[in-house]
N, C-alpha and C positions, 0 to 999 in steps of 0.2 A: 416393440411394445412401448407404449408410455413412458411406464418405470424406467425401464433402460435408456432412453432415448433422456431423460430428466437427471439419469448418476450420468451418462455422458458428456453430456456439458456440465460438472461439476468444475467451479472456478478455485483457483487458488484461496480466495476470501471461504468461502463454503467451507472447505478443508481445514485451515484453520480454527474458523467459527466452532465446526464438527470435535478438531482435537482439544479446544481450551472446555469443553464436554467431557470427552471421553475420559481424557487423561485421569482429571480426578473420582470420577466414580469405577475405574481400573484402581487406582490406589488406595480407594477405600472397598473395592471390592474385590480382593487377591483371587487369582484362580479362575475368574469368569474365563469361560472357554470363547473362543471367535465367534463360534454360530451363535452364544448367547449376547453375546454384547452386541455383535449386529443385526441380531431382533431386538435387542434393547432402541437399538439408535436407527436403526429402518438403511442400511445400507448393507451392501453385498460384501459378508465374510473377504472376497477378495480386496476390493477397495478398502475395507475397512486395516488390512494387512498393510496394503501399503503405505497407509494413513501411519500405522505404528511405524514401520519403517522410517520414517521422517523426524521420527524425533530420536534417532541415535543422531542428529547434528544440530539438537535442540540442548538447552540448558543455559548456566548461567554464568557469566563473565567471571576469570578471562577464559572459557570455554576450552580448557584444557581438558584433555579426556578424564580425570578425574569429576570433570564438572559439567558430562554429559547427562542426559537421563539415558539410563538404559532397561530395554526392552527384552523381554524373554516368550517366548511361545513357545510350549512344550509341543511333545508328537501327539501328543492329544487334544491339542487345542488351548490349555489353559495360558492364561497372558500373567506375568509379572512384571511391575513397573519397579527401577528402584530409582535409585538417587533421584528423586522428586517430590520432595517431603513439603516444597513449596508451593506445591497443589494440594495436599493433603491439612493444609489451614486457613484459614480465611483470610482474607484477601486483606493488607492493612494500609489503606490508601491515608495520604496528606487530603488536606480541607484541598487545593490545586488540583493535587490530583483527581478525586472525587469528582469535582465538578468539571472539568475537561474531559472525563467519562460519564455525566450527564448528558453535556450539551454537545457531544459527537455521539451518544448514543440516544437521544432525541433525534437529533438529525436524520439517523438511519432509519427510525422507527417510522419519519414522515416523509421515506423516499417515495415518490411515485411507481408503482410496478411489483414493491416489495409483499412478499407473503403476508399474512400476520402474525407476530411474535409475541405469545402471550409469557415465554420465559424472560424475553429482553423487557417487556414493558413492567413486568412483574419487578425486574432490577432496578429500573429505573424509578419502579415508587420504592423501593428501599434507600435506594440514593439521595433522593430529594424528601425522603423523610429522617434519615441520619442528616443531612445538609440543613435543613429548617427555613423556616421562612425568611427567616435575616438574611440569608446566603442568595436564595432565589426571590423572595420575594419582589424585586423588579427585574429580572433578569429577562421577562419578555420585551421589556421596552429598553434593553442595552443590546439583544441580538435580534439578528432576522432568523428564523426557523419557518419550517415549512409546516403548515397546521389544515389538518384533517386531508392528507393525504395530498394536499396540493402542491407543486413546486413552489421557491420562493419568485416573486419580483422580475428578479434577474431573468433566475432561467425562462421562466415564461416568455419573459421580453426577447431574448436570446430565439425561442423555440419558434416564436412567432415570425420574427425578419426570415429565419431559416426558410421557413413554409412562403413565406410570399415573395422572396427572392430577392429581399431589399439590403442596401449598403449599410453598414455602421460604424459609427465614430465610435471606438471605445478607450477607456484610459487606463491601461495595465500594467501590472508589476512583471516585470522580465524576472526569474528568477538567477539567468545564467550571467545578465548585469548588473543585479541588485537594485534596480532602478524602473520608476515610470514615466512610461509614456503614451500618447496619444498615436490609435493607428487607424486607418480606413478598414474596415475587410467585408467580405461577403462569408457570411455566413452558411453553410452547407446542410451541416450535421450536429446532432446536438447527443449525447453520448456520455455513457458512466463506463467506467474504467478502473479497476483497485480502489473504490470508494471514493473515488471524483468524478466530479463532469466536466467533458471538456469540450471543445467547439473546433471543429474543424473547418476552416476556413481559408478562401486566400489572402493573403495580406498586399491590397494596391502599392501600399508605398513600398514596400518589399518585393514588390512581382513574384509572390512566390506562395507556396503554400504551407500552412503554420498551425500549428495546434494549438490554442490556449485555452486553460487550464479555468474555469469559468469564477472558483475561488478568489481569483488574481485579477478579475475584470470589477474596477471600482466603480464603473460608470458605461454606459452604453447607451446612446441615442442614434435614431436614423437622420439621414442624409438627405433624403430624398429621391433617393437616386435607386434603380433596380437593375440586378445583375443578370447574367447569362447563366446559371448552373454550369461548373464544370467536372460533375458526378465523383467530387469530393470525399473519399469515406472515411472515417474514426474508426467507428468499432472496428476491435481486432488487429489493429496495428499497432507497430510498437510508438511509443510516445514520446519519439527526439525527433524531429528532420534536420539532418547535419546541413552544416553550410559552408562557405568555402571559406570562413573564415576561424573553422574549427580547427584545433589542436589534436591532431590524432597520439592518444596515448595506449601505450602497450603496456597489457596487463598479465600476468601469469596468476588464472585461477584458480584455487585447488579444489575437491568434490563440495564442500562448504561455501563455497562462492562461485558455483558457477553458472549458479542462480540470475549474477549479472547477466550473461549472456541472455537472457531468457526476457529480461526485463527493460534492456535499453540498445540501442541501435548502436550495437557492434561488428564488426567485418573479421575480414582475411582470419577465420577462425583456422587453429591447429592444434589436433590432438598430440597432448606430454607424456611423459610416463608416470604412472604412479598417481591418473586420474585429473592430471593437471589438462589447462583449457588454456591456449592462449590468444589473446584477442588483442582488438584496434577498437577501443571506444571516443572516439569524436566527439571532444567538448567544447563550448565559447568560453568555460571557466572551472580553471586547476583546483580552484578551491574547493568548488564544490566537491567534485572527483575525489579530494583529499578527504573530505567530509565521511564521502562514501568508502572510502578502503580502510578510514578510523575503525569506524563503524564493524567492519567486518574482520578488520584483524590479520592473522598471518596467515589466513586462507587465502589471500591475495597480494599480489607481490607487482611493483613497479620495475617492469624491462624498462621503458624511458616514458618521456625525459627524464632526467635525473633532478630537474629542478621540481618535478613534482615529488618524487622520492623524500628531496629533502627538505619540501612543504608539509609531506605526510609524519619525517620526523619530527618536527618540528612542533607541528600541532598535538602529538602525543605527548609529548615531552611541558604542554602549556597544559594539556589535561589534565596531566600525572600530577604537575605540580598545584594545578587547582583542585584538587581532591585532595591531596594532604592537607592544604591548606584549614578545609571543612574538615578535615576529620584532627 
């Protein structure tokens, strides 16, 4: 059926989207049973269960179990939320913040493909009416946005070499060198992915084939020159291709991170006790990696190398002191 065949392809983004919902009208509505809240929000009692499920490894830094939210469902169905009182009041954004939550929630709202969102559009006039017109007032002519449903510039340009099989020069930010550069590629596929798009293509001076992230492409022109298709695809793969000049770092992930594995192109996977994952994630750069296991905490643990270990100390230990600093 329809129905079914549309909650089956529910994506990670969806799920979220669905809980930063549910959660607070659950906490201001103690008791609501399953079957009522998923006739409330048009999804299946079961989906809807596991959706709660997800947020016993949700809450707020440093996510010690004290500062989980937890979930209750009686034999009857009824749901209790607790320790999430920070849904249960309005939202108290910085002027930065605010506006970094206009102009990526505009963007989404002018995705090509997307439903229409009469609650997200509805937010976004509250936004840019607490913001005022000094704040936005030229803010169309400092960004590119996509307007009345159309891509921007780029992707067009992007989607179009794609379709006709043509070369292009483009001039991109690597993220995994911190730097740009100018590459030849053929263009394939053109693709959204966790709220990016990204281009899947080969890269000539690379002989190889490469995903960038279309964000990161600051400039694109053709060549003149047309390629062979090499039935290239994006959607649905994971978003690294390792190289042979990668660092393979070993990770020990515990049930709260093992998320990684799901998300980035990890190998020689083996099951720990006690829910642990352990993996080989292949990077061009530690730092980032460091970045990422800041980020996630003591659900994730450095088997080797050690020099990234003691990059990840390191980096906490610069944060720790930068927040005293502020506070």
């Amino acid at each position: 059926m329809p129905g079914e065949a549309r909650r089956a392809a529910t994506t990670t983004s969806e799920r979220l989207g669905r809980l930063l919902v549910i959660v607070p009208y659950l906490v201001q509505h103690p008791g609501t049973t399953l079957a009522e809240a998923a006739r409330v929000f048009d999804v299946e009692p079961g989906e809807l269960r596991n959706d709660l499920m997800l947020l016993f490894m949700s809450g707020l830094p440093p996510y010690e179990p004290g500062d989980l939210i937890e979930v209750d469902i009686e034999e009857d169905g009824q749901i209790f939320i607790g320790m999430a009182d920070h849904f249960s009041r309005p939202l108290r954004l910085t002027r930065n913040e605010a506006l970094a939550l206009y102009l990526r929630g505009t963007e989404l709202l002018a995705t090509p493909g997307l439903p229409e969102a009469p609650a997200l559009r509805g937010a976004l006039g509250k936004l840019a009416e607490a913001l005022g017109p000094e704040t936005l007032g030229d803010i169309e002519g400092r960004i590119e946005t996509s307007e009345g449903g159309r891509p921007s510039a780029l992707l067009e340009s992007l989607r179009e070499a794609a379709r006709a099989h043509e070369r292009l020069e483009i001039e991109y930010f690597a993220h995994s060198s911190g730097a740009w550069s100018v590459r030849r590629v053929d263009p394939e596929e053109i693709f959204s992915s966790l709220g990016n798009w990204y281009v899947a293509a080969w890269d000539a001076d690379a002989d190889g084939e490469r995903l960038f992230r279309a964000d990161r492409i600051r400039r694109a022109s053709r060549v003149g020159e047309r390629f062979e298709p090499r039935g290239l695809s994006g959607a649905g793969r994971q978003l690294y291709t390792p190289t042979a000049q990668d660092v393979p770092v070993r990770l020990a992930l515990g049930p709260g991170a093992r998320w990684i594995a799901e998300y980035y192109a990890t190998a020689d996977e083996i099951e720990g006790p006690d829910g642990v994952l352990e993996v080989t994630l292949p990077t061009a750069r530690l730092g980032w990696v460091a970045g990422l296991l800041l980020r996630v905490g003591p659900e994730a643990r450095v088997i080797e190398p050690s020099e990234l270990a003691d990059r990840v100390r390191s980096l906490a230990l610069r944060t720790e002191t930068l927040y005293a600093a502020d506070h």
